[in-house]
KEMAR-293106 format. One record per residue (C-alpha): x, y, z. Coordinates in steps of 0.25 Angstrom, whole numbers, plus 2048, in hexadecimal, padded with zeros to 3 digits. Layout:
// KEMAR-293106
XYZ/...
This chain:
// KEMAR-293106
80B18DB1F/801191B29/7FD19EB2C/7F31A4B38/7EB1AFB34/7E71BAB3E/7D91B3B43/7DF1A6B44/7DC19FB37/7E9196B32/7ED198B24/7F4191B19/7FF19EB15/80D19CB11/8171A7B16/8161AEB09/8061AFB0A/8051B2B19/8111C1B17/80A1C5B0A/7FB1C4B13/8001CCB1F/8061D6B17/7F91D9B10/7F31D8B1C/7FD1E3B22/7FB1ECB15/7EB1E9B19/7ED1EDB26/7F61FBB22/7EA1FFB1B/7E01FFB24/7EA205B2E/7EB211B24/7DE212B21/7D9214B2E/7E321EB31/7E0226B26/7D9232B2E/7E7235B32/7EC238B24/7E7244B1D/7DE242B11/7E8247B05/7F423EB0B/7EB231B0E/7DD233B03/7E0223B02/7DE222B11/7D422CB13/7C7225B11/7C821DB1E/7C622DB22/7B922DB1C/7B3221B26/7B2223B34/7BC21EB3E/7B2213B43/7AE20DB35/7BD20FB32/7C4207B3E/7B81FCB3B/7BB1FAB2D/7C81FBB2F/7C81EFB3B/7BE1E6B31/7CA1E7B26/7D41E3B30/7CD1D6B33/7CD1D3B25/7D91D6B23/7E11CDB30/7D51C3B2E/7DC1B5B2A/7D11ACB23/7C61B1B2A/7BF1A4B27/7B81A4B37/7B31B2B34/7AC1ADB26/7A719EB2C/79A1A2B33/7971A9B27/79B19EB1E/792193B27/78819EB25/78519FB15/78B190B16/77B18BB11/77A198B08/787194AFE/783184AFF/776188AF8/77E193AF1/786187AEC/77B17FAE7/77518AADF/78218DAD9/783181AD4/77B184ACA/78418EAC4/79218FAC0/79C195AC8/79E19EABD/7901A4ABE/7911A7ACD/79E1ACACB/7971B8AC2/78A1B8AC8/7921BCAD7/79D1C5ACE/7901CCAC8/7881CDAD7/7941D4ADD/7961DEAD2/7881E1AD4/7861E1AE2/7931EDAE3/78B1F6ADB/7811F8AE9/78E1FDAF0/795205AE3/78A20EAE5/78620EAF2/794213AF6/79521AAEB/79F228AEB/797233AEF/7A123FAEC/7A9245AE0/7B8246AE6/7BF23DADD/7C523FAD1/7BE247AC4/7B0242ACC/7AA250ACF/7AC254AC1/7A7247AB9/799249AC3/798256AC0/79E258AB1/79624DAAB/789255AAD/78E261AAC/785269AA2/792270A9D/799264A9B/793258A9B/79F250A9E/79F244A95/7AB242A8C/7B8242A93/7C423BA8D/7C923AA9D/7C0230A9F/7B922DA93/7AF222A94/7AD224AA2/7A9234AA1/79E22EA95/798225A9D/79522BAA8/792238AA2/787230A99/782229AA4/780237AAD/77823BAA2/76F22FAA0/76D232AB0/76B240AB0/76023EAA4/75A232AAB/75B235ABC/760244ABB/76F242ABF/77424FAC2/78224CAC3/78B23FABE/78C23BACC/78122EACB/78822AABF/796228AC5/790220AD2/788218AC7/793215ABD/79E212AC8/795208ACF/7911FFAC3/7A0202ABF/7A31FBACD/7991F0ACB/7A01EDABE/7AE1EDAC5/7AA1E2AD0/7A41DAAC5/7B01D8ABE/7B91DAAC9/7B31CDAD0/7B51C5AC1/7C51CAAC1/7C51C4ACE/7BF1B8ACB/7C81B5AC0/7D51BBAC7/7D31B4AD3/7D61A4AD4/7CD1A2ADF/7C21A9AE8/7CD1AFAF2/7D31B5AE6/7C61BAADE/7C21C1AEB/7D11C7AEE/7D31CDAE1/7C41D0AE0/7C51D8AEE/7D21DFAED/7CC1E5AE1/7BE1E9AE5/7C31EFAF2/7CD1F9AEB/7CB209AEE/7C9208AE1/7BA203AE2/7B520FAE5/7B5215AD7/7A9208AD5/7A0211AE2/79C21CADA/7A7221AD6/7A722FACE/7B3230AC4/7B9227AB7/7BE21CABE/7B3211AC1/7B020CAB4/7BF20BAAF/7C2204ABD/7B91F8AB7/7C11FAAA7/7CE1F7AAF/7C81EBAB7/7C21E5AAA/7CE1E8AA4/7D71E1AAD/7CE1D3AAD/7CE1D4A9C/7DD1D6A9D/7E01CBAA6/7D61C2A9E/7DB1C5A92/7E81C3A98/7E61B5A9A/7E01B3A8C/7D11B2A8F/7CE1BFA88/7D31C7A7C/7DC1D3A80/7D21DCA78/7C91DAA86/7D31E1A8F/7D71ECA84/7C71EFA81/7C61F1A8F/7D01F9A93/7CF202A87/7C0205A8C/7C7208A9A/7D0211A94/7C3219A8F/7BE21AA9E/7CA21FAA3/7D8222A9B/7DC21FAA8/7DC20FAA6/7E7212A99/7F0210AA4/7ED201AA2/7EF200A93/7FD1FAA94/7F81EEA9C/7EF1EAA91/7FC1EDA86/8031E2A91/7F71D9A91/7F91DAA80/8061D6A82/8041CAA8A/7FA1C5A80/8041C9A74/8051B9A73/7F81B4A73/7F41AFA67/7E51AAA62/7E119EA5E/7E1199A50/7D3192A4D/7D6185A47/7D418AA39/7DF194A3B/7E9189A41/7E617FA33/7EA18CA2B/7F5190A34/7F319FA35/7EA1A6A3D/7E11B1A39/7E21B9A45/7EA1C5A48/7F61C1A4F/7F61C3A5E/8001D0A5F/7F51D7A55/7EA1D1A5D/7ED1D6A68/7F11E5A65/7E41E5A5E/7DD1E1A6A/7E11EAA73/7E41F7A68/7D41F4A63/7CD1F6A71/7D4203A71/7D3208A65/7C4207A66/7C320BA74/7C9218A70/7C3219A64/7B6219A6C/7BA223A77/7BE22EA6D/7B222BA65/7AB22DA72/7B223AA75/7B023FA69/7A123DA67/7A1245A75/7AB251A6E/7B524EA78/7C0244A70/7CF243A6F/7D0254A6F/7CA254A7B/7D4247A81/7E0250A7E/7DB25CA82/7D125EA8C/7CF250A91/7DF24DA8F/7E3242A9B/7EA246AA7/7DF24DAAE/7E125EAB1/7F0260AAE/7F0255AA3/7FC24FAA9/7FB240AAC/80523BAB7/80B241AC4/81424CAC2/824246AC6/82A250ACD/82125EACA/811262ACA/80D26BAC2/7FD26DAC2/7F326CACC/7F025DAC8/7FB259ACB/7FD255ADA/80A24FADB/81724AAD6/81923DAD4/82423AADC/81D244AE9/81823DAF7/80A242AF2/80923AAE6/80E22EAEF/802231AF8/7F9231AEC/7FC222AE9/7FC21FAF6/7EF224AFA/7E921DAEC/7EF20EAF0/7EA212AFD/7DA214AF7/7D920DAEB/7E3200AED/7E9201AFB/7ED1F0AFC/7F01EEAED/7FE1F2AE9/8031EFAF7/7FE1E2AF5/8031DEAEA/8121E4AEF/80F1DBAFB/8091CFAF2/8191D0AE9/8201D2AF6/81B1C6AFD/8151BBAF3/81E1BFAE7/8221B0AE4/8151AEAE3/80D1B9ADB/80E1B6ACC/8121C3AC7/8181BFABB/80A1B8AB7/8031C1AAB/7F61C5AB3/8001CAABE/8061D3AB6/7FB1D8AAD/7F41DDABB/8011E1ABF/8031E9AB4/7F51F0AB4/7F91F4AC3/8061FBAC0/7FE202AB5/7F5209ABE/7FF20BAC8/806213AC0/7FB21AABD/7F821EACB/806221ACC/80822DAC3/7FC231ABF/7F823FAC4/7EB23FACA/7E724EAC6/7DE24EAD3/7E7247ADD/7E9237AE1/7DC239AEB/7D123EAE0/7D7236AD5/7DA229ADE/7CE223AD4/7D7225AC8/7E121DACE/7D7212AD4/7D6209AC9/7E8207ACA/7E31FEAD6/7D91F3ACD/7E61EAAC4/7EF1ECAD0/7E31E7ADA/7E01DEAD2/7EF1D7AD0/7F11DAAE1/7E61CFAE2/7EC1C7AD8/7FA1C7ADC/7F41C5AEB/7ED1B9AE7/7FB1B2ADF/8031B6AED/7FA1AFAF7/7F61A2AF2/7EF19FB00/7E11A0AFF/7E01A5B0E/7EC1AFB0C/7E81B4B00/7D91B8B07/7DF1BEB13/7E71C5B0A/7DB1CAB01/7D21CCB0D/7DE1D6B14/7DE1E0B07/7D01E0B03/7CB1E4B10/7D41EEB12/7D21F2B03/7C21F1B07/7C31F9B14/7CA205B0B/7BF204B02/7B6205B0A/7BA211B10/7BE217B01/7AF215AFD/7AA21BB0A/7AF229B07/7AC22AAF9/79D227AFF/79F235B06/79C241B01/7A824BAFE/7A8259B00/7B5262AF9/7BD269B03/
């Protein structure tokens, strides 16, 4: 079946394809229509709105009218030929050289020029305040003569770090505060990310309109900005869980051992405890390789036994070692710095100033808590975090079951692993209590939006099998997910004053 796109360009869609890409488009086109309207809203009902506030009403309208073209755009073939005849001579000599090369050296040498060239913009639009989250006290207790914040089983390795790094600074450039450290960390963090995130892509996607769909849904997440010099324990785990999330689904398929996934989720979980919340994916993951069995060298077969542990024990020790060690090296750690396990049940116990974990159900009770779980203002909360960190993701993959649902393998093991680590964090975000409110501690709950992001593209990719649907499609939510950004990042390049 034919279908016309907006400028005119005739594609190949079937029925099924053509609903699913106009109801994106719609969900595209809602978003900018709430973004822009967001001055009407006040700040503590619509914070997931409010930094379209931040950008003047001209730049506003104008970025808002680009995203529009993109998004009702149909091939946009004519718009891209003159410029294609233009670098026509460039890529035919391009092409000769790289002959010379494998694909496969390209492939990393572009990956590795890309991650390189975001580290100029990481810090260039860099956070330029300290409203979010614990960052005014990390930059100011790290240095602090009195305390000299270094060992803090909230986030351990992440406090170490960076504390170790301010003094290195402070003795070499005369820091004064941890502030230089946090926009330094968080970029390379951020550098880091890309680079691996444009590899998963690579080997998720099944060709380029794939590669880039999944590639850009991802780097256009509010949740980039922890990468523009953020200040707080976020960045660095952010990159554990996407490493994670590639080792699993490799191991998944049998091209690594499971002890690659565990080892590095395990190290996550000394970044951030936060991250345990993605323990019982990997225990699935175990289970799914419970059968796996290693080959027998051909001495073993002629004697008809194996010396190997069977594949049960094999793997329990493969994902109980990482662990082991890992928290074994943490309280070590801790304990070298005289802060270990007293201090994680007493003053650094989890569950931030009350100790108390999840949203209250039905009472509050200290000044932490906020909310009830089943109040409108805990509703907002959710809301206004989709709406900053992962505004097309979960409605696009409602949209994605509701109208390609035939089509979209969900039953296939990838699927569900992604899947699983989504429903994970969404619980998380769900009903934890965020002892500072959904706005300040959005970033906590910034890194629910990478497995469910990440399966969003996937599954998007399975239900349009048309190339030039599947590319509208992608091009409608990663400029609408950009154009938020944008803004996003804007703000926080503002300074901020406490009222």
């Amino acid at each position: 079946m034919l279908a016309v796109g907006v400028w005119g360009t005739i594609w190949p869609m079937s029925r099924e394809s053509r609903r699913l890409v106009w109801a994106l488009r719609a969900l595209a086109l809602l978003l900018v229509g709430l973004t822009l309207a967001a001055p009407l809203f006040p700040e503590e009902v619509a914070w997931g709105l409010w930094p379209a506030v931040y950008v003047s009403a001209g730049w506003r309208w104008a970025l808002a009218g680009l995203t529009v073209g993109l998004v009702l755009c149909g091939d946009c073939s004519a718009i891209g030929r003159r410029a294609a005849v233009a670098v026509g001579a460039w890529r035919v000599r391009r092409q000769r050289r790289a002959q010379q090369r494998s694909s496969r050296q390209q492939a990393h040498a572009l990956r590795f020029g890309i991650a390189l060239a975001m580290l100029a913009p990481f810090y260039l639009f860099r956070l330029r305040h300290l409203r979010w989250g614990d960052a005014y006290i990390l930059v100011h207790a790290i240095p602090h003569p009195e305390v000299r914040l270094t060992y803090n089983w909230q986030a351990p390795l992440d406090v170490f770090i960076h504390a170790k790094a301010w003094a290195l600074g402070h003795q070499l450039f005369g820091w004064p505060d941890a502030m230089p450290v946090y926009w330094l960390l968080s970029t390379l963090a951020g550098g880091v990310f890309v680079w691996v995130l444009l590899g998963l892509a690579d080997w998720l996607g099944r060709d380029r309109v794939e590669q880039w769909m999944i590639a850009g849904l991802v780097l256009s997440l509010g949740l980039m900005q922890l990468f523009f010099g953020y200040v707080e324990n976020y960045s660095l785990m952010t990159v554990g869980v996407l490493v994670y999330i590639w080792l699993a689904l490799r191991a998944q398929r049998g091209e690594i051992a499971l002890v690659w996934p565990a080892t590095a989720l395990a190290l996550t979980h000394a970044f951030h405890p936060s991250t345990i919340v993605l323990a019982p994916s990997l225990l699935y993951l175990a289970w799914q390789m419970r059968s796996v069995r290693p080959e027998r060298t051909e001495a073993m077969a002629v004697a008809g036994r194996s010396s190997r542990p069977s594949p049960g024990r094999r793997i329990f020790w493969q994902v109980v070692g990482p662990y082991a060690l890992v928290f074994a090296g943490v309280v070590a750690l801790m304990t070298a710095g005289n802060h270990g396990l007293a201090a994680l049940f007493g003053a650094d116990a989890p569950g931030g100033g009350d100790r108390r974990w999840f949203v209250p159900l039905f009472e509050t009770s200290t000044r932490w808590e906020h909310y009830t779980m089943f109040s409108p203002g805990h509703l907002l909360d959710i809301i206004n975090e989709q709406l900053l960190v992962a505004p097309t993701i979960w409605p696009t993959l409602a949209l994605t079951a509701l109208f390609a649902r035939r089509r979209v393998p969900w039953r296939d093991p990838m699927l569900r692993l992604l899947l699983i680590m989504a429903l994970l964090y969404l619980v998380l975000t769900l009903t934890w209590n965020p002892d500072y409110g959904g706005q300040r501690d959005w970033d906590l709950f910034a890194p629910a939006s990478l497995p469910a992001a990440l399966l969003a593209g996937v599954a998007l990719a399975r239900g349009l099998p048309e190339r030039p649907a599947l590319a509208a499609a992608g091009r409608a939510l990663i400029a609408v997910q950009a154009f938020r950004l944008a803004l996003w990042i804007y703000q926080n390049t503002l300074p901020w004053t406490p009222t």
